[in-house]
DRENVEX-95865 format. One record per residue (C-alpha): residue in three letters; x, y, z. Coordinates in steps of 0.25 Angstrom, whole numbers, plus 5000, padded with zeros to 4 digits. Example, Ala and Ser with C-alpha at 12.3 -4.5 7.8 and 13.67 -1.06 7.14 Angstrom:
BEGIN
Ala504949825031Ser505549965029
***
This chain:
BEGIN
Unk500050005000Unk500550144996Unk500950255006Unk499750345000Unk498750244999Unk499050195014Unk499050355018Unk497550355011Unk497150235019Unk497650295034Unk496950425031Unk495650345025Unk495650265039Unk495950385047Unk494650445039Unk493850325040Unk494150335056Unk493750465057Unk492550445049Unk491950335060Unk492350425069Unk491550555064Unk490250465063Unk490350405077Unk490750525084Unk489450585076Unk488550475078Unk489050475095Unk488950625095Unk487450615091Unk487250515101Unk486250395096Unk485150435106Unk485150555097Unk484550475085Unk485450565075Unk484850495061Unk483650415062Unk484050265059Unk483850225047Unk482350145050Unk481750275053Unk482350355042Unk481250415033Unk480650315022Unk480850355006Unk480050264997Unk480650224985Unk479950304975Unk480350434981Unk481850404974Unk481950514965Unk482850514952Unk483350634942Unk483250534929Unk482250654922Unk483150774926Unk482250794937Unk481950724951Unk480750614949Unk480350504957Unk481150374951Unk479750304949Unk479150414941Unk480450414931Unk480050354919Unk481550304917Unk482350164921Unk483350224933Unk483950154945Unk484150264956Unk485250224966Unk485250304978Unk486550334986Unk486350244996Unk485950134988Unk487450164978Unk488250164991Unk487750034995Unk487949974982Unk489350014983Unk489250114970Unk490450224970Unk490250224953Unk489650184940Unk489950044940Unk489550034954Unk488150074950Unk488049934942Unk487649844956Unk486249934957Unk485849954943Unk485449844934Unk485749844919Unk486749934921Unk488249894919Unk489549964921Unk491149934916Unk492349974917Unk493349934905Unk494649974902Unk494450104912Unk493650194921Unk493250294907Unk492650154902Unk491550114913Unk490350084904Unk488850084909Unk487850004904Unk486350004906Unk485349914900Unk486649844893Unk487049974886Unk488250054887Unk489450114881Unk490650014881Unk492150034880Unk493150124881Unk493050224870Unk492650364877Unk492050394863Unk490850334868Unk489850404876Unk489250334888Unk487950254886Unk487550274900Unk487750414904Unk488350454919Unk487750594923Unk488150624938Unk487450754943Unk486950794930Unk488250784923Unk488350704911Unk489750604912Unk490350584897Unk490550434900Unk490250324910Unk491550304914Unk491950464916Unk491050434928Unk491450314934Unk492050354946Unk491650384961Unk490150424961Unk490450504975Unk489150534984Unk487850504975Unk486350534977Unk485850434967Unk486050384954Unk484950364943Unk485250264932Unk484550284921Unk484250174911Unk484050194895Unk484450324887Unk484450454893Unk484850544885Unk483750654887Unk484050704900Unk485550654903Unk486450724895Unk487050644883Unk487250494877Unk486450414888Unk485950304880Unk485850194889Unk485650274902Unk486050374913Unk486850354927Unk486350484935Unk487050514947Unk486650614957Unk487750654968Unk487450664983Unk487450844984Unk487750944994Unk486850965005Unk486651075014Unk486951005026Unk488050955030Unk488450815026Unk489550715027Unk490050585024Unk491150495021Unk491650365018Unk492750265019Unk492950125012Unk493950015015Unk493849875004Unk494549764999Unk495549794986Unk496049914997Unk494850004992Unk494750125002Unk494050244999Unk493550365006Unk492450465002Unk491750585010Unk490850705007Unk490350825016Unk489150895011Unk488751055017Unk488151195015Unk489051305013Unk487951395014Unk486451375013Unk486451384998Unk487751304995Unk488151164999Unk489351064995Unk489650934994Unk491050864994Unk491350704991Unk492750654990Unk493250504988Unk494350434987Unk494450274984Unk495650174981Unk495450024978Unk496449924973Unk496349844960Unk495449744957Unk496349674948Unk497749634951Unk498649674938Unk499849594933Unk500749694926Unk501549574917Unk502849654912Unk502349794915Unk502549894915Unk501349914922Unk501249944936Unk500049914943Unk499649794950Unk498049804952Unk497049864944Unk495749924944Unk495850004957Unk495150124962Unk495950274966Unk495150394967Unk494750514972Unk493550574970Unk492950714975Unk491550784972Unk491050924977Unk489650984976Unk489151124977Unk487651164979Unk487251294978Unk485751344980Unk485751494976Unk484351484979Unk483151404981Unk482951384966Unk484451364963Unk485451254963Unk486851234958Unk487751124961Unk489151124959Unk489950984959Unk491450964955Unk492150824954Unk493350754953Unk493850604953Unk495250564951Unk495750404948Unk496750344947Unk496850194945Unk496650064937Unk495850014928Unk495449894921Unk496249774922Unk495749664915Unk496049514914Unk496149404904Unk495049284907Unk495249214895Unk496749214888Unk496849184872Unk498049154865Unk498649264867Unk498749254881Unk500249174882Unk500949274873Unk500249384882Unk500949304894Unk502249294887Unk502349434883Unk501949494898Unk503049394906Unk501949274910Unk501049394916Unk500149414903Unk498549394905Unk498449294917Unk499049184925Unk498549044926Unk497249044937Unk497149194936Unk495549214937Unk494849324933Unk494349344948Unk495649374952Unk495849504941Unk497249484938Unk497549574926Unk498849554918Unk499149694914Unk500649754910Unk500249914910Unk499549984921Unk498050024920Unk498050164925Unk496850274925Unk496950414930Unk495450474930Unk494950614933Unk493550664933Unk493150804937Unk491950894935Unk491351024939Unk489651034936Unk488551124942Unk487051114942Unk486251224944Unk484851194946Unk483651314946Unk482251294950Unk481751424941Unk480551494941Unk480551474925Unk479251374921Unk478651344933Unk479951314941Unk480751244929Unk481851194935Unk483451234926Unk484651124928Unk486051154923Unk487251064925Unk488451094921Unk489751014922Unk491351014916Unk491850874918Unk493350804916Unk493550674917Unk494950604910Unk495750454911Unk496950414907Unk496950254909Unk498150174906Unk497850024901Unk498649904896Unk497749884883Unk498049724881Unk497649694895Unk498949604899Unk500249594904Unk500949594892Unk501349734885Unk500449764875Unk499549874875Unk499349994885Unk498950134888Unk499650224896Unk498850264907Unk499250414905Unk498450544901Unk499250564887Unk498950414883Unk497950374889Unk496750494892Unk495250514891Unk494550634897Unk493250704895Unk493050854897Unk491350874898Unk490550994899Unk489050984902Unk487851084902Unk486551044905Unk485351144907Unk483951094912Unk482651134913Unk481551074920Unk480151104924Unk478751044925Unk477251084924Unk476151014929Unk476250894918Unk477750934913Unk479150884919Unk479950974908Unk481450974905Unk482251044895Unk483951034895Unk484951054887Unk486450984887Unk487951014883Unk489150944885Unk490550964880Unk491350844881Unk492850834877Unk493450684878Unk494950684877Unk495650524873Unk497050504873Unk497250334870Unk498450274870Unk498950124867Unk500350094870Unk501149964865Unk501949884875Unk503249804872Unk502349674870Unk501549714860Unk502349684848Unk502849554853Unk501349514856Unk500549554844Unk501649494836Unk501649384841Unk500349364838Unk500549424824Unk501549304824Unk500649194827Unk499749214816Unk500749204808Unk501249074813Unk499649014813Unk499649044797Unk500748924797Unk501848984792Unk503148954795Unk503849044804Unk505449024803Unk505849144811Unk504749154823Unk504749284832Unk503449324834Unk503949444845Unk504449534832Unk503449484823Unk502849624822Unk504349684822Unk504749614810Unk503349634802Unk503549794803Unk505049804804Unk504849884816Unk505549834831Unk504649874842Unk503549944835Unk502449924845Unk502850004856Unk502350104864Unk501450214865Unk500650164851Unk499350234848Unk499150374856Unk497750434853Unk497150564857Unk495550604854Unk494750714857Unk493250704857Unk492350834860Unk490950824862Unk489950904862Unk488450884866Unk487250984869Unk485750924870Unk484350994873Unk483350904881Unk482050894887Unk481150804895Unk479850824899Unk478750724905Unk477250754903Unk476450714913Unk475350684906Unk474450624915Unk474450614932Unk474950474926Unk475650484913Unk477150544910Unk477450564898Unk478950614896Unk479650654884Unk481350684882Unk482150734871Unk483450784870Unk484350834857Unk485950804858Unk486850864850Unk488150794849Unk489650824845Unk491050764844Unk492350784838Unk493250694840Unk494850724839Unk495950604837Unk497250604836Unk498150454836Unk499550444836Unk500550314839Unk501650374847Unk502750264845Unk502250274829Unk501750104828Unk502950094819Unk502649944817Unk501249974813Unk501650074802Unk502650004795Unk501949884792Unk500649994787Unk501750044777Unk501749884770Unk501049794777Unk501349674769Unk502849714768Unk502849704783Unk502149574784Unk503149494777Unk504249554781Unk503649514795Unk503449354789Unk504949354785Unk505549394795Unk504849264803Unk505349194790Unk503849164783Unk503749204769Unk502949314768Unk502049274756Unk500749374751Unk499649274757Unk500449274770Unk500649424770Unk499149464766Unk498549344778Unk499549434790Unk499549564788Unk498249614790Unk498149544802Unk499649584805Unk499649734802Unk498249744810Unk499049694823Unk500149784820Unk499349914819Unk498149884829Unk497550014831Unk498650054843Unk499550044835Unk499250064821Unk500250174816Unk499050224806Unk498650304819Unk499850384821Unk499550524820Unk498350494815Unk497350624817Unk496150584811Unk495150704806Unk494150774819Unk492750664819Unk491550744824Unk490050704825Unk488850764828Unk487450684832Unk486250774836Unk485050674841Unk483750664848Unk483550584860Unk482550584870Unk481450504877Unk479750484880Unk479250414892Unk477850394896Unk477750364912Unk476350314917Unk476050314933Unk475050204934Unk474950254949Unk475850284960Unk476550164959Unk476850134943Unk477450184934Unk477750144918Unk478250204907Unk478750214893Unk479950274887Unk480750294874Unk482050374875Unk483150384864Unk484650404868Unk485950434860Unk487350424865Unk488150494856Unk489250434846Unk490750464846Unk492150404843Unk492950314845Unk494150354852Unk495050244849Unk495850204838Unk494950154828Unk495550104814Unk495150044801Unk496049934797Unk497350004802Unk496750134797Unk496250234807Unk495050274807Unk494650414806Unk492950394810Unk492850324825Unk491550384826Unk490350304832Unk488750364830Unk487950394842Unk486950284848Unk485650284849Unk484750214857Unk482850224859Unk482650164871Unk481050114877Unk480750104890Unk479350034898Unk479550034913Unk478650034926Unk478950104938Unk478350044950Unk478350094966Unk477849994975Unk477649994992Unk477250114992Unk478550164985Unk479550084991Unk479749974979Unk479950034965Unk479949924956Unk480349994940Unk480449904928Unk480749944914Unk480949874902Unk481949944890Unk482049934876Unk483250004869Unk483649994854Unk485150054852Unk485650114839Unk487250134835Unk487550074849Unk488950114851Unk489849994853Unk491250004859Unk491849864857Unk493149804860Unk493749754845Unk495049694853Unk495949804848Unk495149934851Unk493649994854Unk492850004841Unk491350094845Unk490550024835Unk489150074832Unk488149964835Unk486649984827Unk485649914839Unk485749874852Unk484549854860Unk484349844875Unk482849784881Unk482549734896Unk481949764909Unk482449844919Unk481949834933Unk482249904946Unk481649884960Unk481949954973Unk481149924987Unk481049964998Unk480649865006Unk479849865020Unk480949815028Unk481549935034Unk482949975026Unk482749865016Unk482849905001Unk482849814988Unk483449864975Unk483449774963Unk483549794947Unk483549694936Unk483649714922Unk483549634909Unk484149704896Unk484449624884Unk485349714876Unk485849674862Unk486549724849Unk485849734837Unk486049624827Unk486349734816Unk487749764817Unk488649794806Unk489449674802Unk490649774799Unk490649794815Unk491349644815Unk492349654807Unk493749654810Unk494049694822Unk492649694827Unk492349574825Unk492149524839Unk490949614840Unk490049504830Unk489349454846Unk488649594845Unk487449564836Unk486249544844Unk487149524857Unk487049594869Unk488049684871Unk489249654881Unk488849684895Unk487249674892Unk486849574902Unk485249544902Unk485049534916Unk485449634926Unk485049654941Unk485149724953Unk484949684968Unk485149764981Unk484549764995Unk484949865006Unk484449845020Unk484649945032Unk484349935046Unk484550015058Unk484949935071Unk485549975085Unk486350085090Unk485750155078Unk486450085067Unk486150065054Unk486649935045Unk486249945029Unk486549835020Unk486649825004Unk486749724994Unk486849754978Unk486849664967Unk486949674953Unk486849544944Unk487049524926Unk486749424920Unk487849364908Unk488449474899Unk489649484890Unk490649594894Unk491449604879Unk490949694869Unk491249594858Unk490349494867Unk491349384866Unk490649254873Unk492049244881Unk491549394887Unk490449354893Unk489949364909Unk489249284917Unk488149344926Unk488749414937Unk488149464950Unk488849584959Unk488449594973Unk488849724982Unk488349724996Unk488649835007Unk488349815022Unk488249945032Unk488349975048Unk488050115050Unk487350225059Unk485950235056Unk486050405055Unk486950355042Unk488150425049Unk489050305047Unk489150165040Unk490050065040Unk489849975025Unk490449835023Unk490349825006Unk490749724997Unk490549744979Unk490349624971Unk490249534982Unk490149414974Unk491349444968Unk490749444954Unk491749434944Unk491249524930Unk491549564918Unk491749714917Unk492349704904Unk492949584895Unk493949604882Unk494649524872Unk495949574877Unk496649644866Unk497649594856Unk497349454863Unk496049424857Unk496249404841Unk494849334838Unk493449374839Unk493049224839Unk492449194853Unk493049084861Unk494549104853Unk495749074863Unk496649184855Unk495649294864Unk496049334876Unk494949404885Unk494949504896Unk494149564906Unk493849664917Unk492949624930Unk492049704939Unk492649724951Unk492749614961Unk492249604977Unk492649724985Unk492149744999Unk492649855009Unk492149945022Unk491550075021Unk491250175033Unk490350305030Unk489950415038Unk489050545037Unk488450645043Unk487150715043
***
């Protein structure tokens, strides 16, 4: 253990000491006699329909919202053990989220649609907004959520109110604001894989028309997986860990009794590990890989998967900052009956530089440096929003309009280690001998060496690649919702977006590919120089059966010296399109409700921020169209004993169109335009609570059979996308049919005026795949995940004491599952040339936290 870690840990044991301290000595100053806090069993009763959402702009109660939304209080995310996205997973059927190759790649799926990959070309699916702020991409907000009030999950497009490209849903987060009275409360945590974390905020007036609020945090964990660096040069022995700080101040100002402003500024900072991988099946590659890294290639005999050994020769390093100021003003004025006007305005950054060793093994491959000038993504977003909002006697109204400016900056880097040459070539070599020809002078090390005439000509920094993409986007809305009768609703949304891009590349090969370019210059030439100097007589049917597949290996796209200084001219796009939605709600009495909806959503289309080439050639259109999606909705909305058990059911039908696909083709990420996919099912929520005193059930399940169209393009599996011919009529990868949610959270007072609460959370899938080629070796069993938190605490809520354990069972799952690259030369399933890899959720972790508050 470091000097500086052990120093954190003193001082987080001194602050944890101190905090049992404060609540004891407040609790014993108060005196139990004095009843300060009434125990929990005589704390005022709220029925379950009271729970209110903001899924319209505007606060209504959850039963009379004619939209699919799980709500997730605060207490109900802290005893679930949810600090971010992914964690949201365990409450919220048919919602799934991964992580990849880094934090930027966290996707978010709802009814088995999302957006998959790396690429940051593509917008986000699932759209995160946290107070009002739209995020550019899932991942840019996958980090500590901090002190939340609640969070709505919205299902299905929705595009109207929530800012741009939410075709598949919303994640609405609404912070924990200041108060004008004053409010403390912290707390420490202590878990296995040496996780420690402290938080804390404090909460007061500064006068009586301005209040603050202040959270900090700061967490460390340990790797998940233990990393086996072969040769090096890399450094690091565990991976996946956790090291950041966090901090989050909030401003309320009331200059008077019809004005609101928030101010809130931000600011998160990791610094860590991410995502080591590990080989479950080995090809034939795997004893040359072995070789090459010293015996410490891919795995060791009786390695399981369980264990997360990863066999990786270059460090996995990310450095993240996200930062942003925004402020709300909010004016109940006297214009149209008391209309009420909403501006929210915000500047964000957010950039990550992520080192990576690209081949996923120990020996020396492929890599990026984990530094800013190599390896780089930020986004720069400013955001206007303006809202109106009134109502008449049979009118709720809403008019709006939006603006975002959003610059996205991408340096990508792909660098070439000192076994690369030696490993491709002997490959190239291989195939050579498999034609059965004889070879007089074998050595397949220089093969490569002695086809270009060049000594050394794959290494180093090969492909360096710099894109700038601006966006602009401005939008005018409106939602309105007629009440027709005392019983009908009818609502009607419509919003216009107009979209721009321009997108800047510039490529270069720093150390110039020199083998790749001088076999462009006479590929045939090369070739046979290449076969004589292994003593095979280099004759014209020989020649034209190698060296297409010989000059492609030479110049994959990383190192293909066609890129070098290649500036292709400015792409730009415009798309202007209609989206909106119409909803008839019937109250057949107090208790049901049902509705109709239709709604349209668009996500908007992009580029492909990679290299992307035609033959060797590279290409100077990486554009992709937007996506379209018309989605239909019939639900009930039920409320039962007397508003304590709501029971909402809905079933969905949504028909996409140019889906956009990010698929994995072995070498690079192709976005390929998909014509149809379709998602139908029934999503059902219930939550009751019951008669027995401090006993709440919470349960969801969901079916959603989600499939491609059978219409694709044959000329998407050509060569080398031919491993995507699984898509027609499939479901798509991470598209299980059956999805559900469990929890039960019990709280009872007993003596000394104690209080002990205890929470179980489940979340079971049923069988999916986890590739985007949907190879039959890629696919997951069903897979339950089981958190449980058990509490001792005052019954005033000044202290507690949690015992918590996350995926309990253990559960090992796919979070993501590859055909390693350069080590799987087949698309044919079943071949034992492919070597396949995989990422797992993260294992059992258990630990002890202590909270404390005051009043």
């Amino acid at each position: 253990m470091t000097e500086q870690r052990f120093a954190r840990r003193v001082l987080g044991l001194a602050v944890l000491w101190a905090l049992c301290s404060s609540a004891y000595a407040q609790e014993s100053a108060q005196g139990s006699a004095q009843n300060a806090g009434a125990p929990s069993s005589q704390k005022e009763a709220k029925t379950l329909d009271a729970i209110k959402v903001v899924a319209e702009k505007r606060e209504e109660k959850i039963q009379d919202v004619p939209i699919v939304v799980n709500v997730l209080p605060a207490q109900q995310l802290q005893d679930a053990g949810v600090r971010d996205i992914k964690d949201l997973q365990i409450l919220v059927p048919s919602m799934n989220a991964t992580t990849t190759q880094n934090a930027m790649s966290t996707t978010v799926r709802i009814w088995n649609v999302g957006t998959t990959g790396d690429n940051p070309g593509l917008e986000s699916s699932v759209g995160v907004v946290i107070d009002g702020v739209y995020r550019p991409r899932t991942g840019v907000a996958y980090g500590d959520l901090g002190e939340i009030d609640h969070i709505e999950v919205l299902k299905g497009p929705q595009g109207t109110l929530f800012g741009k490209n939410t075709s598949a849903g919303v994640i609405n987060i609404i912070t924990a604001q200041p108060e004008f009275v004053q409010h403390a409360q912290a707390e420490a945590t202590l878990g296995n894989y040496g996780a420690w974390g402290l938080s804390g905020s404090y909460t007061n007036a500064l006068s009586d028309n301005v209040a603050f609020r202040v959270y900090a945090a700061d967490r460390e964990r340990d790797g998940f997986w233990d990393v086996v660096n072969g040769k090096g040069p890399g450094t690091h022995n565990t991976d996946n860990n956790e090291h950041y700080h966090t901090f989050r101040g909030q401003l309320l100002w009331k200059p008077s009794d019809t004005v609101k402003v928030d101010f809130s500024a931000d600011y998160t900072d990791r610094n860590e590990n991410c995502c080591a991988t590990s080989a479950y099946i080995e090809g034939s590659t795997a004893p040359l890989i072995n070789k090459l890294a010293g015996g410490k290639g891919i795995a060791a005999p009786g390695d399981n998967p369980a264990d997360r050994v990863a066999y990786l020769n270059r460090d996995t390093t990310q450095a993240i900052k996200d930062k942003g100021v925004s402020a709300t003003v909010t004016w109940d004025t006297s214009w149209l009956g008391g209309a009420t006007f909403t501006s929210v305005t915000a500047d964000r950054s957010w950039n990550a530089s992520t080192g990576g060793d690209l081949d996923f093994t120990g020996a020396d491959l492929l890599y990026r440096n984990g530094n800013r000038q190599q390896s780089f993504n930020g986004f720069r977003t400013f955001s206007q929003e303006f809202r109106l909002a009134g109502k008449t006697d049979s009118v709720d109204w809403l008019v709006g309009a939006f603006y975002a400016d959003e610059v996205l900056n991408r340096n990508n880097s792909y660098g070439l280690g000192t076994d690369y040459e030696a490993y491709l070539s002997t490959l190239a070599f291989g195939g050579l001998a498999a034609t059965g020809v004889p070879i007089r002078k074998p050595n397949p090390a220089a093969f490569f060496s002695q086809i270009s005439g060049v000594t050394n000509g794959f290494t180093g920094l090969s492909g360096l690649d710099h894109y700038r993409q601006s966006t602009k986007s401005g939008a005018l809305f409106t939602n309105n919702t007629w009440h027709a009768t005392d019983a009908l609703d009818l609502t009607m949304g419509l919003r216009y977006t107009h979209d721009s891009k321009q997108l800047q590349s510039q490529y270069s090969n720093p150390n110039g590919t020199p083998a790749c370019a001088a076999v462009l210059q006479n590929p045939a030439a090369h070739v046979a120089a290449g076969l004589k100097a292994q003593g095979v007589t280099p004759t014209p049917a020989l020649i034209a059966a190698l060296a297409p597949t010989i000059v492609g290996t030479m110049c994959l796209p990383w190192s293909n010296a066609n890129f070098a200084n290649f500036q292709p001219p400015n792409q730009q796009m415009t798309e202007n399109e209609w989206t909106g939605t119409l909803k008839a709600a019937y109250h057949w009495n107090d208790q049901v409700m049902t509705y109709v909806s239709g709604a349209r959503g668009y996500k908007s289309g992009g580029y492909n921020l990679d290299r992307v080439q035609n033959g060797v050639k590279p290409a100077t259109d990486t554009s992709f169209p937007g996506e379209f999606v018309n989605s239909y909705e019939l639900g009930a909305k039920t409320t039962w004993l007397g508003g304590n058990l709501l029971w909402n059911s809905t079933l969905f039908y949504q028909d996409y169109k140019n889906y956009q696909f990010n698929g994995f083709l072995g070498v690079s990420w192709a976005v390929l335009s998909i014509p149809t996919l379709t998602s139908k099912g029934l999503d059902n929520e219930l939550m009751w609570q019951t008669g027995i005193q401090g006993l709440m059930l919470q349960a969801g399940l969901t079916y959603a059979d989600t499939r491609f169209g059978k219409n694709i393009p044959g000329a998407l599996f050509q060569a080398p996308a031919g491993a995507l011919n699984r898509l027609p009529g499939a479901h798509p990868s991470f598209a299980p049919e059956w999805s559900g949610t469990a929890g039960i959270t019990y709280e009872k007072d007993i003596a000394h005026n104690l209080l002990v609460r205890f929470n179980i959370s489940a979340k079971y899938t049923s069988s999916e795949n986890a590739g985007t080629d949907l190879m039959p070796e890629k696919d997951q069993n069903p897979f339950t995940v089981v958190n449980a938190r058990v509490g001792l605490g005052s019954s005033d809520g000044r202290w507690m004491v949690e015992l918590w354990g996350q995926n309990l069972t253990n559960a090992l799952y796919y979070e993501v599952a590859f055909n390693n690259p350069l080590q799987s030369p087949s698309v044919a399933s079943r071949s034992p040339q492919n070597t396949f890899g995989a990422g797992y959720g993260d294992p059992r972790t258990y630990g002890l936290t202590l909270r404390v508050k005051t009043d």
